[in-house]
C-alpha positions as CSV (number, residue, x, y, z in Angstrom):
1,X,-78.7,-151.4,-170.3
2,X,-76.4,-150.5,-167.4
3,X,-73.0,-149.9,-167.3
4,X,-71.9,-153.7,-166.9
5,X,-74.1,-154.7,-169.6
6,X,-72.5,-152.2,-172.2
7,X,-69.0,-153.3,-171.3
8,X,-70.1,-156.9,-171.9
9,X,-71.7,-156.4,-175.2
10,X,-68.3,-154.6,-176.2
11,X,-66.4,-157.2,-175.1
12,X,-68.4,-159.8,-176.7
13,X,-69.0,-157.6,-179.7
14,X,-65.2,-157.6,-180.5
15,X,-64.4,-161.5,-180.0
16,X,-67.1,-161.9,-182.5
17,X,-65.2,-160.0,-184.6
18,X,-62.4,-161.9,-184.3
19,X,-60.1,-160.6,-181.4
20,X,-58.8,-163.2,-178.3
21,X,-60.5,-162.4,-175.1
22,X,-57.5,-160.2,-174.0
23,X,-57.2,-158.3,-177.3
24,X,-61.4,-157.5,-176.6
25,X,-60.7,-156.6,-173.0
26,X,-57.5,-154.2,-173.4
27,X,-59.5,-152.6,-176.3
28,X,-62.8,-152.0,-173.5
29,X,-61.2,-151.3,-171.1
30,X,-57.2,-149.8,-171.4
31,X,-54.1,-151.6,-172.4
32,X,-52.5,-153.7,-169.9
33,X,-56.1,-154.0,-167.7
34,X,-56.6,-157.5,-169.0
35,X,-53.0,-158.8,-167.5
36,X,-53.9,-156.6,-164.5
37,X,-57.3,-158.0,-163.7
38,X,-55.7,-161.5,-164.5
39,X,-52.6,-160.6,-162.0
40,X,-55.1,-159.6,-159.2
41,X,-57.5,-163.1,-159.6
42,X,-54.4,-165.3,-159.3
43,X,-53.4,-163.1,-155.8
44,X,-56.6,-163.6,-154.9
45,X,-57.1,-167.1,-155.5
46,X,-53.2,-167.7,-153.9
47,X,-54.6,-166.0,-150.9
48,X,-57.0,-168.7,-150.0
């Protein structure tokens, strides 16, 4: 598996397990990092 695969799987892994999609997220990747990544799509998409 690469990298991106792994992170997947963790993320997926832990909304089986009954978190929310942002709970999963924060806990793969840092607190906050799901409102970040969320912050920079709707700049993004504001953009166009």
């Amino acid at each position: 598996m690469n990298k991106n695969q792994i992170i997947s799987a963790r993320i997926l892994a832990a909304v089986a397990n009954g978190k929310t999609i942002e709970q999963a997220y924060d806990a793969v990747m840092g607190d906050g990092a799901y409102l970040k990544l969320a912050g920079e799509m709707y700049d993004e998409l504001r953009a166009k």
